[in-house]
N, C-alpha and C positions, 0 to 999 in steps of 0.2 A: 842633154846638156847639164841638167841638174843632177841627175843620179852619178854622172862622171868627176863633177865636182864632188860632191860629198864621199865618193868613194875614194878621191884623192886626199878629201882633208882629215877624214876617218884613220885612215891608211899612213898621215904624216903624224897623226898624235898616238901614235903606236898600238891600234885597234889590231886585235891579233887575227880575227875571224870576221872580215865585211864579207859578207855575204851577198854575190847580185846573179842574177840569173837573164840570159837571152830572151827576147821574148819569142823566138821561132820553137824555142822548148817552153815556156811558161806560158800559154795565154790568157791577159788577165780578163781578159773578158769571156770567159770561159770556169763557172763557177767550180766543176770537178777539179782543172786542172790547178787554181786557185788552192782549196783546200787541199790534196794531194801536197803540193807543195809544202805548205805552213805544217801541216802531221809531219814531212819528213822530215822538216830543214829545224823545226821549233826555235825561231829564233828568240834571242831574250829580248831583243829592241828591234820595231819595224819601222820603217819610213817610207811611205808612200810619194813618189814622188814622178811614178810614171802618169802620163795625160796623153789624152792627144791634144795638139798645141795649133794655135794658126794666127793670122793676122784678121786683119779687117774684114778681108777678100774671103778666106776660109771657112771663118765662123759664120760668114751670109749665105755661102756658097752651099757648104755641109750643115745645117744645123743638126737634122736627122741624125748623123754619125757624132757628132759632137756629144750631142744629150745622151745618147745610147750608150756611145765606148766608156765615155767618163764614167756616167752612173754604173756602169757594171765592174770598174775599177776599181771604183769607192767601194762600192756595197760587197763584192765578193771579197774583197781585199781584207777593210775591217773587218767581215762577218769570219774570213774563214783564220785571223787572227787570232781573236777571239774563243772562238772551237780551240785552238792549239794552245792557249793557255801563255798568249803572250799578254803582258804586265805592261808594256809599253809600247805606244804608239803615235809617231807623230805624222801628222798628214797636211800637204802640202796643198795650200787652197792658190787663190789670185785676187787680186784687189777688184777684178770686175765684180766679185761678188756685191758690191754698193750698190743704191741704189745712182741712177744717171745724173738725180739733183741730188747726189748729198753735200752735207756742208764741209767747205775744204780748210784746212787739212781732215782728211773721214777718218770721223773716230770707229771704232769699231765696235761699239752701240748701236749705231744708225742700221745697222744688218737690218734685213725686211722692212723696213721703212719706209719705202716706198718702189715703183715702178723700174726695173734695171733699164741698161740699155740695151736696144733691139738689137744691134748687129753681132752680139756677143750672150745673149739672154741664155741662148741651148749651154754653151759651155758654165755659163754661171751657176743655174739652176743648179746643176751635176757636181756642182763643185761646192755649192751650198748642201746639199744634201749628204755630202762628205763631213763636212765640217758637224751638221746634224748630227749624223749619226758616232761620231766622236763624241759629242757632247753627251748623247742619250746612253749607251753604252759605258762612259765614265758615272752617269748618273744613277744608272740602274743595278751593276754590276761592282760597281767599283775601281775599275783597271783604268788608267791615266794614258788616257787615249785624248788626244789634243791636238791643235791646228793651228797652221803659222801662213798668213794669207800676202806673201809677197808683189809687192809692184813690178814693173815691167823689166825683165830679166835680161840680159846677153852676156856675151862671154865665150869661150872655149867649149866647142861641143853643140853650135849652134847650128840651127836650121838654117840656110840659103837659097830656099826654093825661092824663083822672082815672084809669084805670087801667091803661095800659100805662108810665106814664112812674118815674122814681125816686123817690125818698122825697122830696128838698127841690122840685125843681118841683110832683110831686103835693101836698104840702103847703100851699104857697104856693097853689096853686087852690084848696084845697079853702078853705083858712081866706077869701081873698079874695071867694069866694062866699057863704059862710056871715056875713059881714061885707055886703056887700053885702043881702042879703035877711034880714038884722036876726037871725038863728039867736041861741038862748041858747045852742047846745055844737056842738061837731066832734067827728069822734070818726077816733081813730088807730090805723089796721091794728096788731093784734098786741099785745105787751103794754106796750110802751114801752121796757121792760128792755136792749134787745139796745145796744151802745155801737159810732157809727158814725166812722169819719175821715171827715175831709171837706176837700177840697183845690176851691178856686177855680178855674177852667182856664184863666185868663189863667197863673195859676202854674206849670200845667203846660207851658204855652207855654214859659215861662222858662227849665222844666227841658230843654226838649228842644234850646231855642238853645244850653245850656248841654253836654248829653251833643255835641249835632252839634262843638264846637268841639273836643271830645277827638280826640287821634289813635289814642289804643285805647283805646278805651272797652269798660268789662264789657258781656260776654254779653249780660246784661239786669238792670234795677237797679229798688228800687223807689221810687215817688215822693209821699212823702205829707207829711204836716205834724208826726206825730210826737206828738199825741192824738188823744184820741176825748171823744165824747158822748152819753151814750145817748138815744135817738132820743124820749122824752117831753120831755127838756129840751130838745131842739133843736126840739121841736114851740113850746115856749114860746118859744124866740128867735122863730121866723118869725110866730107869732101876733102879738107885740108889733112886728114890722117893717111887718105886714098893716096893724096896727088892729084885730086882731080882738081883745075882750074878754069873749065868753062861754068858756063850760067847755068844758074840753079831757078827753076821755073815751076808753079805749083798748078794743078789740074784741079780747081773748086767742083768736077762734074764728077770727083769719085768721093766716096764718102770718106767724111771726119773721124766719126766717132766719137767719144765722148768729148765735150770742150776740156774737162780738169779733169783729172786725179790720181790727187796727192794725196798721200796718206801721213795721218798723225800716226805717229812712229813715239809716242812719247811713251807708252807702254813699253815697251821693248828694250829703250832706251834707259828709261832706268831700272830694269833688270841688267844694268853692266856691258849693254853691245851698243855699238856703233860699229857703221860703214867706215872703212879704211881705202877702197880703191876709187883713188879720183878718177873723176868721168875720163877727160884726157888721156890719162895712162891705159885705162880700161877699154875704149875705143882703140887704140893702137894696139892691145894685146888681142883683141876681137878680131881684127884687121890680119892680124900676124895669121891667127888660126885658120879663117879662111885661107891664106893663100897656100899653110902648109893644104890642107883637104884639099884644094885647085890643084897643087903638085903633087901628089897622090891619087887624085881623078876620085876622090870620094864620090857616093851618092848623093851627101849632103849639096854637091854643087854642081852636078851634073841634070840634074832634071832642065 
């Protein structure tokens, strides 16, 4: 979802040479194949932006895969960067990096500060340790290697698996089918309560054309919209985007997850960006996507 976004918005501001590679030919979790790459391809700008990605369900389910695929991403990724004499890099974190109590809006100071949250800890770690190794690599070597830790993603190019994917894609199926097969209710993981950001990833696109143009750009910054919604009301936007009009019912016996987090976006913000796609329009273009993939019989929605 993300790498297709930015190869779209790269590609509209007349990038002559975006460079992306399959991963059945690349694997990054695979350090030779890693390196080979970067000596061939020597690009002048990298952006790390592959992960493996999951919901609530996923990140408890796999932690094992989670910690492992990430960290070997990060680390071959930068490192074999690096070897090939690229000058610039930006690497793509997550806002679970906080810790679970930090203070909301999270500034991005609070980093290491305290205890993460457990259902998500394997994918943080991995993705703090990315962020790390940005930092230490700009510190030691000098090259402008940096991190941009975005809030919760959707958009075009998204995952729909019903229980390994995020909240709004999972959503969007669930209501879509429940709609379809005439259902009187849906019913939503957890209690409703917990309040999510939610940032479009054409926008995040934006942000990153935006950090690349800097010539020192921070460490690593965060990238969000600057509210939230707690996850039964946002259940109601995508029902009414679907079509779906039965009852909407919450299951308190699956997990929450974190109750808040909002990120302070005011770093970012005045470096000249702001979010542009309202939630509203953004959920309907989400909505659109899947059903082109549904009429296509994509993977993304057949599992």
């Amino acid at each position: 979802m993300v790498g297709s976004a930015l190869v779209r918005r790269f590609k509209s501001e007349g990038f002559p040479n975006v460079l992306t590679e399959d991963r059945s030919r690349v694997d990054l979790t695979e350090q030779a194949q890693v390196r080979d790459y970067f000596e061939r391809e020597k690009p002048a700008i990298a952006i790390i932006a592959a992960a493996r990605v999951g919901g609530i369900h996923a990140n408890s389910t796999y932690p094992a895969e989670f910690i492992y695929e990430n960290l070997m991403i990060a680390a071959n990724c930068i490192h074999a960067a690096f070897q090939a004499g690229v000058e610039r890099l930006l690497f793509l974190g997550s806002s679970c990096i906080y810790p679970k109590a930090a203070p909301q809006p999270i500034p991005e100071n609070c980093l290491l500060s305290g205890p993460l949250e457990a259902t998500n800890e394997a994918y943080a770690v991995a993705k703090i340790a990315g962020l790390k190794l940005c930092q230490y690599y700009r510190k030691q070597y000098g090259v402008t290697y940096h991190s941009a830790m975005p809030t919760n993603l959707y958009g075009p190019g998204d995952n729909y698996h019903p229980e390994n994917s995020h909240v709004i894609p999972a959503l969007i199926r669930r209501f879509h089918e429940a709609k379809a097969s005439g259902a009187a209710e849906t019913v939503v993981w957890g209690t409703g309560t917990p309040r999510r950001e939610i940032l479009h990833v054409d926008d995040l696109a934006d942000a990153c054309l935006r950090l690349l143009a800097l010539a020192n750009p921070p460490d690593w910054v965060n990238v969000g919209t600057g509210e939230d919604i707690p996850i039964l009301e946002l259940a109601g936007m995508i029902a009414r985007v679907v079509g779906f009009k039965g009852e909407i019912r919450t299951d308190p016996s699956k997990p929450d997850g974190t109750p808040r987090k909002l990120l302070d976006d005011g770093r970012i913000r005045a470096l000249g960006w702001r979010p542009l796609v309202g939630l509203e329009e953004g959920l309907a273009d989400a909505y659109a996507d899947f059903r082109r993939l549904l009429d296509r019989g994509d993977g993304r929605v057949r599992n």
